[in-house]
C-alpha positions as CSV (number, residue, x, y, z in Angstrom):
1,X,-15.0,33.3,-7.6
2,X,-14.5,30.6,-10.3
3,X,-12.2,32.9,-12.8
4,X,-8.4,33.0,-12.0
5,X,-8.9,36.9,-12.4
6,X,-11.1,39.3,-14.0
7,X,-8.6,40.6,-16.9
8,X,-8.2,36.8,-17.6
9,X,-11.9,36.3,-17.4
10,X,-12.2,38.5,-20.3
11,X,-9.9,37.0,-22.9
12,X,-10.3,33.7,-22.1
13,X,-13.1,30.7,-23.1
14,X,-14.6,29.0,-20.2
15,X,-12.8,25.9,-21.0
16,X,-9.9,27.4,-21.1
17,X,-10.2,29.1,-17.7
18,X,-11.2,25.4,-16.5
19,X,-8.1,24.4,-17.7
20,X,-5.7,27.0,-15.8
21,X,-7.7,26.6,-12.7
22,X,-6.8,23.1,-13.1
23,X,-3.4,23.5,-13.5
24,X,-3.0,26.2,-10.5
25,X,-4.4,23.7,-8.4
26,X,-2.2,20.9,-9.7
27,X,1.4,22.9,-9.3
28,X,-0.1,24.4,-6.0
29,X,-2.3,22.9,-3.7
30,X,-1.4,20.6,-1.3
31,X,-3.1,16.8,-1.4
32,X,-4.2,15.8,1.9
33,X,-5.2,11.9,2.8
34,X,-6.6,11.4,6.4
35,X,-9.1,9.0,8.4
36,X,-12.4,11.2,9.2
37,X,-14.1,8.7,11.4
38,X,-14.8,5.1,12.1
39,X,-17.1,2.9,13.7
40,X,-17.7,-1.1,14.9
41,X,-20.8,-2.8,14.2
42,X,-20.6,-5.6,16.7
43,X,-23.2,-7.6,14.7
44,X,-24.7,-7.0,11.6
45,X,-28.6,-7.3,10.8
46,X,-31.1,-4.8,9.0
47,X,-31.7,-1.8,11.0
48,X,-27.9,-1.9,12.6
49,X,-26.2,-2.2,9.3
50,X,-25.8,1.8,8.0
51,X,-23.1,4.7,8.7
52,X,-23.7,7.6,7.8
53,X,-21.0,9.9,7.6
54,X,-20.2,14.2,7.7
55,X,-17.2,14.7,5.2
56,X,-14.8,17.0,6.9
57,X,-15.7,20.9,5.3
58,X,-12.5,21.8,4.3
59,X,-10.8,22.1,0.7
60,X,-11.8,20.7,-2.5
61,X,-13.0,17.3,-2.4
62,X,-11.1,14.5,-4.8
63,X,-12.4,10.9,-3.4
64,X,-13.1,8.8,-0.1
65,X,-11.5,5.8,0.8
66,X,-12.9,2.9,3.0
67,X,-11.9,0.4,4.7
68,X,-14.4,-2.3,5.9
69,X,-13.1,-5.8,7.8
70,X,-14.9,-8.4,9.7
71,X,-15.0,-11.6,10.8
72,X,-16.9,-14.5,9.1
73,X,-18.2,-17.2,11.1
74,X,-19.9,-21.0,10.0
75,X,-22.4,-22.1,12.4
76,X,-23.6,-25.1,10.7
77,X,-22.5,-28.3,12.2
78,X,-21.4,-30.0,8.4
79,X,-21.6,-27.5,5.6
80,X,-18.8,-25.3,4.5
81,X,-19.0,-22.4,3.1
82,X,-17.9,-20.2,-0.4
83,X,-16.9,-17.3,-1.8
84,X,-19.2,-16.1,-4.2
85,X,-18.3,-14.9,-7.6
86,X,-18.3,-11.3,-6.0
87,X,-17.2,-12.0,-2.8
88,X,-15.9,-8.8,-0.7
89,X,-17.3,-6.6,-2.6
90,X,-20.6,-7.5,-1.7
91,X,-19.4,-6.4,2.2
92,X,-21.2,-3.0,1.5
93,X,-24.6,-3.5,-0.3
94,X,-24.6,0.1,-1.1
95,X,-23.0,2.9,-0.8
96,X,-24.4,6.6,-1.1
97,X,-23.0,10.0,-1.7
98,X,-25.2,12.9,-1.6
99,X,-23.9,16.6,-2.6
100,X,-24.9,19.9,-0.9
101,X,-28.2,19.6,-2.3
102,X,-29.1,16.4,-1.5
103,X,-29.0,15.4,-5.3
104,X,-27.0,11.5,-4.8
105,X,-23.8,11.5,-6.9
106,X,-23.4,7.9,-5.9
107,X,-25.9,5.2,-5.6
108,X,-24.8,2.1,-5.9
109,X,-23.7,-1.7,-4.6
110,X,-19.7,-2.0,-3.2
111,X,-19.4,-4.3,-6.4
112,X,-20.3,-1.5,-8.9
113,X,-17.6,0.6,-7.1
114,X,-14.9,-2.1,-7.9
115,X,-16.2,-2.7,-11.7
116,X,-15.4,1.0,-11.7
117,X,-12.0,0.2,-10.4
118,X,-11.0,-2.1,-12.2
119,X,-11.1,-0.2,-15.8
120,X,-9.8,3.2,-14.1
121,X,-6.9,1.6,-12.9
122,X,-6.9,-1.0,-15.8
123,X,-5.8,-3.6,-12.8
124,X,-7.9,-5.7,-10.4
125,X,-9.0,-3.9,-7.5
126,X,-6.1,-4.3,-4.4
127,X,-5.1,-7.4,-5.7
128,X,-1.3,-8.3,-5.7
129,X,1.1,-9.6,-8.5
130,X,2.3,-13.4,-8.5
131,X,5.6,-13.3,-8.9
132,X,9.3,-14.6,-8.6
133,X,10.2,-11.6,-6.9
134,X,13.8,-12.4,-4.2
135,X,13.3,-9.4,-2.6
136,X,10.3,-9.9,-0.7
137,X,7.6,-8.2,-2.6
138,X,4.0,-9.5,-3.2
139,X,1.3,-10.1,-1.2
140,X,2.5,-9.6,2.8
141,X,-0.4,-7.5,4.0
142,X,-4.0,-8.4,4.4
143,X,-5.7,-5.5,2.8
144,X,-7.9,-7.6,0.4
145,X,-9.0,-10.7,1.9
146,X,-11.6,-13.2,1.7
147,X,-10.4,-16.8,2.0
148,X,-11.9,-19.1,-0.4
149,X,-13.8,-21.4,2.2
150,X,-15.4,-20.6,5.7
151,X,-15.0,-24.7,7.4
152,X,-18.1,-26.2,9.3
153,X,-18.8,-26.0,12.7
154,X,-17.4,-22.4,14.0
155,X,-15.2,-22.0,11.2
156,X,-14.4,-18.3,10.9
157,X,-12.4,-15.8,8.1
158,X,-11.8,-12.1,8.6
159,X,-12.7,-10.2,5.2
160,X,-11.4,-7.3,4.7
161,X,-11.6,-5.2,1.5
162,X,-10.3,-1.4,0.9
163,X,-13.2,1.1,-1.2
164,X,-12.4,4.2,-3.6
165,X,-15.1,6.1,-3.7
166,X,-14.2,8.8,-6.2
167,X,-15.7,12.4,-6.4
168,X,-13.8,13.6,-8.8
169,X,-13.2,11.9,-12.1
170,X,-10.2,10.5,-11.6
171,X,-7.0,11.3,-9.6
172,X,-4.9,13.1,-11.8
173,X,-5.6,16.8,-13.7
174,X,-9.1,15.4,-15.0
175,X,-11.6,17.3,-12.1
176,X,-14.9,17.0,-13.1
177,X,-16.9,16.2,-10.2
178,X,-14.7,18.4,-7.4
179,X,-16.9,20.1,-4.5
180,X,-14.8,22.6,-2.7
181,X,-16.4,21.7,0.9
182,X,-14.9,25.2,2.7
183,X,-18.9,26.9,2.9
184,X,-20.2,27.6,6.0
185,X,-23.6,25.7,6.5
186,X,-23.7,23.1,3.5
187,X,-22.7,19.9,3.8
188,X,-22.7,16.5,2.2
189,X,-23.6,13.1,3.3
190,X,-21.8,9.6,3.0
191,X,-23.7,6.6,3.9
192,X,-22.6,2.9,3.5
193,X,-25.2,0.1,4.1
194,X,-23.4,-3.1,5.3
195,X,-24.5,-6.4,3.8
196,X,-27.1,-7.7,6.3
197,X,-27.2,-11.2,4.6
198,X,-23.9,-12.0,3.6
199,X,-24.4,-15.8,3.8
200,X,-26.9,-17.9,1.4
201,X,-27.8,-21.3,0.7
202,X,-26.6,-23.5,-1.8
203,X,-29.2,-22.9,-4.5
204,X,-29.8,-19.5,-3.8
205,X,-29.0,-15.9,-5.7
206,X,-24.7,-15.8,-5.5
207,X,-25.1,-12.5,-6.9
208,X,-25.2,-9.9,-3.7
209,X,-23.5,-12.8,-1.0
210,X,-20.3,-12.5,0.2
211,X,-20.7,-16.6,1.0
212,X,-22.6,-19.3,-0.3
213,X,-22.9,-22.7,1.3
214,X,-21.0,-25.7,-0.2
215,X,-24.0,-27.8,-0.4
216,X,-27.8,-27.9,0.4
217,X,-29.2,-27.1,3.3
218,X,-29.9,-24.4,6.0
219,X,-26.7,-22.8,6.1
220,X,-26.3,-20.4,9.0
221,X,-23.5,-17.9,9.8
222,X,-22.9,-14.1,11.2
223,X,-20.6,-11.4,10.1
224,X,-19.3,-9.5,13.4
225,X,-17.2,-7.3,14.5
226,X,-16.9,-5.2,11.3
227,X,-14.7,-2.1,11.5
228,X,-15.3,0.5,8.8
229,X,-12.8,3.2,8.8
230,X,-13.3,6.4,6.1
231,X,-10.6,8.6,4.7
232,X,-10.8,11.2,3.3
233,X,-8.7,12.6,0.3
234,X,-9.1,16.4,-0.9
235,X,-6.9,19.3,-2.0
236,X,-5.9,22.0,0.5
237,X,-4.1,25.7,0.3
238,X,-6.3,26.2,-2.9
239,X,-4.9,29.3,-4.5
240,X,-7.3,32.4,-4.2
241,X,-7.7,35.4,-5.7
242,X,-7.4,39.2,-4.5
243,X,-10.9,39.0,-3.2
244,X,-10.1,35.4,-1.2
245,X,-12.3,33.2,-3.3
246,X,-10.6,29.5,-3.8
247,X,-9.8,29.7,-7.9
248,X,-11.5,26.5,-8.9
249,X,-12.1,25.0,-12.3
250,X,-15.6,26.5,-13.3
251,X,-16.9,23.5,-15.4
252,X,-15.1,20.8,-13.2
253,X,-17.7,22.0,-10.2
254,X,-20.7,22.2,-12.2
255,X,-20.0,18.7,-13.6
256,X,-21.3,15.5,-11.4
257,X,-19.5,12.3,-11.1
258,X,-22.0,10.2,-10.9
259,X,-22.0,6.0,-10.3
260,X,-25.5,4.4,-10.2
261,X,-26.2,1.0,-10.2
262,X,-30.1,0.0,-11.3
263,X,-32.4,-2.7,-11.8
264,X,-33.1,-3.0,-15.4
265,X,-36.7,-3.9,-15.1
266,X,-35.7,-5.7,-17.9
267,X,-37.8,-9.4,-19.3
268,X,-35.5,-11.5,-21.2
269,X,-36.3,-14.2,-23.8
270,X,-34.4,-16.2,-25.6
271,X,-33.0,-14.8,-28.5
272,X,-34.4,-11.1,-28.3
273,X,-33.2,-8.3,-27.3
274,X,-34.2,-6.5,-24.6
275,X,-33.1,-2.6,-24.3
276,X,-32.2,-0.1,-21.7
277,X,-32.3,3.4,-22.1
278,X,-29.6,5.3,-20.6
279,X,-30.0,8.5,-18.8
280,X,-30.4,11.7,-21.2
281,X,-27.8,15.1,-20.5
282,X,-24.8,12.7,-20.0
283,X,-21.6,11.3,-21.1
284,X,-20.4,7.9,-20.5
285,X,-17.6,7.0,-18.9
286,X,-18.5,3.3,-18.2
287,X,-21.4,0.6,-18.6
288,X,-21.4,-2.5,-16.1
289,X,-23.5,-5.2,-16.0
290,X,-24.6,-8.1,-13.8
291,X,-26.6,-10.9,-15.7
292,X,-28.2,-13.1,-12.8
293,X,-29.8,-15.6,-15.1
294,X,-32.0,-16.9,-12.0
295,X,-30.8,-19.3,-9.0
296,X,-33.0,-22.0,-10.8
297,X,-29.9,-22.5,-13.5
298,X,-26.8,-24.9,-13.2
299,X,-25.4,-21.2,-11.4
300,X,-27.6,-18.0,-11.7
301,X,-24.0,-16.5,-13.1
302,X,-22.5,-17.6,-15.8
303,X,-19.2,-17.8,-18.0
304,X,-20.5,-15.5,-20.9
305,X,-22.5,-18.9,-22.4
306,X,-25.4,-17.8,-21.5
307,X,-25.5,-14.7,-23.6
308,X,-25.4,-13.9,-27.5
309,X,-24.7,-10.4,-27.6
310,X,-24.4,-6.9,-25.3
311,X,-24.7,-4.0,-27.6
312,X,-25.1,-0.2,-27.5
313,X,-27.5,0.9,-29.5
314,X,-29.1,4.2,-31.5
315,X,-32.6,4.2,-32.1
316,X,-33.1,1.0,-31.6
317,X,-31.4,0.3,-35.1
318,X,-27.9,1.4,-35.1
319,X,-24.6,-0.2,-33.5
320,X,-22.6,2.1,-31.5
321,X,-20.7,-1.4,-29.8
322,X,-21.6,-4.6,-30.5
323,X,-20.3,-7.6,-28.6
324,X,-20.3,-11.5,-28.2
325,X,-19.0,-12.4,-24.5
326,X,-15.6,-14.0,-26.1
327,X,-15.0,-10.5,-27.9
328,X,-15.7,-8.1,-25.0
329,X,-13.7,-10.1,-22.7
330,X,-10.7,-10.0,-25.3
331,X,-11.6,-6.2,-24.9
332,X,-11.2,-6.1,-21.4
333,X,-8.4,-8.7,-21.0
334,X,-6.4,-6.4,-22.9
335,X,-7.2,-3.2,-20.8
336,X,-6.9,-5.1,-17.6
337,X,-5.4,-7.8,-17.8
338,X,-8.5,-9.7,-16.3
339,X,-12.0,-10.9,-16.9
340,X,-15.0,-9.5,-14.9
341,X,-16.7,-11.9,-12.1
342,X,-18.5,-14.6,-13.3
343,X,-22.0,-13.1,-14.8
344,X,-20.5,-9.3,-14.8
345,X,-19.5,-8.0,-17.9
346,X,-18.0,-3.9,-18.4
347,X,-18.2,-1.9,-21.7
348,X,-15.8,0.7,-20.7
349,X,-15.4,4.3,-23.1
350,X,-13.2,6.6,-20.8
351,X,-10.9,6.8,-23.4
352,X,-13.7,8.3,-25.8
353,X,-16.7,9.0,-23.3
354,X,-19.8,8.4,-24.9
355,X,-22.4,12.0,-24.9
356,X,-25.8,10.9,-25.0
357,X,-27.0,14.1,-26.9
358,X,-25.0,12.7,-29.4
359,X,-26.5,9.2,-29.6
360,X,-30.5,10.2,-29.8
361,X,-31.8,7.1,-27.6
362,X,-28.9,5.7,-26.3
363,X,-29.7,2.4,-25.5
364,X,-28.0,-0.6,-24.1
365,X,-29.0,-4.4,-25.4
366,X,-28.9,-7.6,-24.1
367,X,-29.6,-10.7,-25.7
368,X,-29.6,-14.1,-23.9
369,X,-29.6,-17.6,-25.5
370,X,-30.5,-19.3,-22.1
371,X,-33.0,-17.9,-19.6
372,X,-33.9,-19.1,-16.4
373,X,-36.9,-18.3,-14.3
374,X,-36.1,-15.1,-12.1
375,X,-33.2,-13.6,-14.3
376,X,-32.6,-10.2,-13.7
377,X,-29.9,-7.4,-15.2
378,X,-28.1,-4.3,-12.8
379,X,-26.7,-1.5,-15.0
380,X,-24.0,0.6,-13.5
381,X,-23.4,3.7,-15.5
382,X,-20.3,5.5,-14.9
383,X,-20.9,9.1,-16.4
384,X,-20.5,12.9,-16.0
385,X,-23.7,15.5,-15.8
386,X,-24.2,19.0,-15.8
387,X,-25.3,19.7,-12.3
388,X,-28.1,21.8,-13.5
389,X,-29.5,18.7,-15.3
390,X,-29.5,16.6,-12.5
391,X,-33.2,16.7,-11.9
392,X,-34.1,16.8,-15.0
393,X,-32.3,13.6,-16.6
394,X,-35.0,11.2,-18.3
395,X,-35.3,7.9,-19.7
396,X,-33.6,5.6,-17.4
397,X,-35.4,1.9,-17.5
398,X,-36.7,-0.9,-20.0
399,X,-37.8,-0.3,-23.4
């Protein structure tokens, strides 16, 4: 099924029948981008907050895309309200993707999906230039909104903020991830959990709030009349062989892209290090973390000052990466052009993915000069996995 043909099967390496099946499908098949469903939440609360959705089973699957919009509304009499550090992104509080098996290939926060973003595309996620263009180009549509302030007193603010959800590793010849979704009687599942607390208090965790109230009190506010519309973007007219299989890249579709976002579990004290150990049977395409250094602080996310080092780390002794906050964000500043959100910092290695059977107890380490009651770390790992390790992958938590 997977080799281009037999006679080829026999004088070829895997990898290098992964890499004509890649190119067949890249001169060949046709790309196809369309909406699969959507749905309106009138009002958003737990319980009436999750879609789940049945990608269409057709061709070989490269990525979704969503598009989620809403209106915010103040109903405080006096106090305005924010945008958090995070803002739209923290419209979906997760987002799931399970393949035929059940096994998730996504589980994480709408806010680890845009970290991801952002050092794929080495730009900030569906944000437009500045510019002194005469010809009318820059910002004209509202695809990525979320106005700074919500006013008092039945203020309102449509958000709106577009999704990638990608399946495959990226969107070019590099495949890993791909499920070709033409089988009868399998299917996979995409669920996205809207926010059901969008709004906080002054005073209160920023991190996973769209809004935040300008000052003290009991801030109240709804998000309604949310829209989320799914697309779905996959390759059809696959190429097949004299038997009608679909020729598909053999280690591409045993390969999971996976993005996880977890609570570290992690106890922090000033000046030590505490470690993370990544998952076993992987490679590493990105490490993301959000450092909520506890709501009790001047702001439970800070500028970087708040931290001495993030490092990877072998056997608990030697540096793969080693960081202050200044340096990393040079890093990143110069393969995005941007900083992180305020308490987020990304140690990206898709240029040289990191295997974790290379790097015996792979750990990550953070070490914190200030720490406030309640500070907590999510990792989001970005990596590839054999399928058939899936299960068996260890050794994800504090150390």
């Amino acid at each position: 099924m997977l080799a281009p043909n037999a006679g080829a099967s026999r004088q070829m390496s895997p990898a290098q029948q992964n890499s004509l099946a890649r190119s067949m499908i890249w001169k060949s098949a046709k790309p196809i981008f369309q909406m699969v469903t959507q749905k309106t939440f009138a009002s958003v609360s737990a319980g009436q907050n999750t879609m789940v959705v049945n990608p269409l089973q057709i061709g070989f699957l490269r990525k979704f895309v969503v598009e989620v919009s809403g209106t915010i509304t103040d109903t405080h009499a006096t106090i305005a309200l924010d945008r958090t550090p995070n803002g739209a992104d923290n419209l979906l509080s997760n987002i799931t993707f399970a393949d035929f098996t059940g096994n998730p290939r996504h589980n994480a926060s709408g806010r680890s999906f845009s970290y991801v973003e952002l050092c794929k595309y080495r730009r900030i996620p569906g944000a437009s230039y500045t510019s002194d263009s005469v010809s009318g180009f820059g910002s004209n549509i509202a695809s990525n909104a979320c106005p700074a302030t919500v006013a008092a007193n039945g203020g309102t603010a449509t958000v709106t903020r577009v999704f990638e959800i990608p399946v495959m590793q990226d969107d070019g010849q590099q495949m890993a991830g791909g499920l070709w979704l033409g089988v009868n009687n399998q299917s996979t599942l995409l669920t996205l959990t809207l926010n059901p607390t969008p709004i906080v208090a002054a005073g209160s965790d920023v991190l996973n709030a769209v809004y935040v109230g300008h000052a003290a009190g009991a801030v109240t506010g709804t998000l309604t009349n949310v829209t989320v519309k799914v697309f779905q973007d996959y390759w059809n007219n696959v190429q097949t062989d004299k038997n009608g299989n679909p020729i598909l890249p053999g280690q591409d579709i045993a390969t999971a892209y996976m993005i996880t976002e977890t609570n570290s579990g992690l106890s922090f004290a000033v000046g030590n290090p505490a470690a993370w150990n990544f998952p076993t049977f992987s490679k590493l395409l990105g490490t993301y973390v959000a450092f909520d250094n506890g709501a009790a602080g001047p702001s439970s996310l800070y500028p970087g000052t708040d931290l001495n080092t993030l490092a990877l780390v072998v056997s608990n002794y030697a540096y793969i990466r080693q960081y202050s906050p200044n340096v990393l964000s040079r890093i990143v500043r110069d393969l995005t052009g941007a900083d992180m959100p305020l308490g987020s910092y990304a140690i990206p290695s898709r240029m040289h993915p990191l295997d974790v059977s290379q790097y015996p107890s792979l750990q990550l380490q953070i070490t914190p000069n200030t720490v406030n009651a309640g500070a907590y770390a999510l990792i989001t790992t970005e990596l590839l996995r054999p399928v058939q390790y899936m299960a068996a992958a260890s050794g994800v938590g504090g150390a």
